[in-house]
N, C-alpha and C positions, 0 to 999 in steps of 0.2 A: 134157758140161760146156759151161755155156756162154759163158767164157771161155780162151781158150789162152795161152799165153804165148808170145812171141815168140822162136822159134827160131834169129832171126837175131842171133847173139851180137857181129858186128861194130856193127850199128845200136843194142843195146843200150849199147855198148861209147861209142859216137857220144853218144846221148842222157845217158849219164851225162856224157861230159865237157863237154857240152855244157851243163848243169845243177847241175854244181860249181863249173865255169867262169863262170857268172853269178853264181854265190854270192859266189865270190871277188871277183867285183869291185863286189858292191852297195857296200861301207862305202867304196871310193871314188866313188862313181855318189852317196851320200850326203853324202860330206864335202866336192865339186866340186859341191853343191848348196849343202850352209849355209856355206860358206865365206864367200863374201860381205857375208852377214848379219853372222854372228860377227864378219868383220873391221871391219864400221862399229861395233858396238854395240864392239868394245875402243875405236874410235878416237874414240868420243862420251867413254867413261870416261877417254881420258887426257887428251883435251880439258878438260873438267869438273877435273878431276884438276890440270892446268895451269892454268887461270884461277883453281882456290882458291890455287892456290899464289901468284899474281900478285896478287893480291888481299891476301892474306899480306904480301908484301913492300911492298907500298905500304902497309899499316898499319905496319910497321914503319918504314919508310924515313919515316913522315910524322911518329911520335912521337919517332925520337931522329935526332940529327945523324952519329949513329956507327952507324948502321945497315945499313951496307953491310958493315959487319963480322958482322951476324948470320944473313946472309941463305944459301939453301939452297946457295949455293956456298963459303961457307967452314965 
C-alpha cells in the first residue's frame, strides 16, 4: 500500500485539535475583520438618518410658530 496511516495516535490527537481549534475561531478572525466596515457604513446611516430628521424640524419650525411642540421630542 502506498499510503499508511499514522500510527502516532498522540500527533493525530495534536493535528486534530489543532484544526478544530482554528475552525473555532475563524467567525472571530472574520467578524475582528468587518467589523470595522460594518461600523462606519451603520454610522453613515444614522448620520443620514439625523440630518433627514434636522432637515425635518427646520421645515417645521419654519412653517408654524408652535413648532416646537411637534418636533421628535415631544
Amino acid at each position: 500500500m502506498p499510503f499508511k496511516t499514522n500510527p502516532n495516535l498522540a500527533h493525530r490527537k495534536r493535528a486534530f485539535l489543532h484544526f478544530w481549534g482554528a475552525a473555532a475561531l475563524l467567525p472571530f478572525a472574520f467578524y475582528a475583520y468587518s467589523a470595522p466596515e460594518l461600523n462606519r457604513i451603520n454610522n453613515q446611516q444614522i448620520i443620514h438618518q439625523q440630518e433627514r430628521q434636522k432637515a425635518l424640524d427646520d421645515r417645521i419650525r419654519s412653517v408654524c410658530w408652535y413648532s416646537h411642540l411637534k418636533t421628535r421630542w415631544f
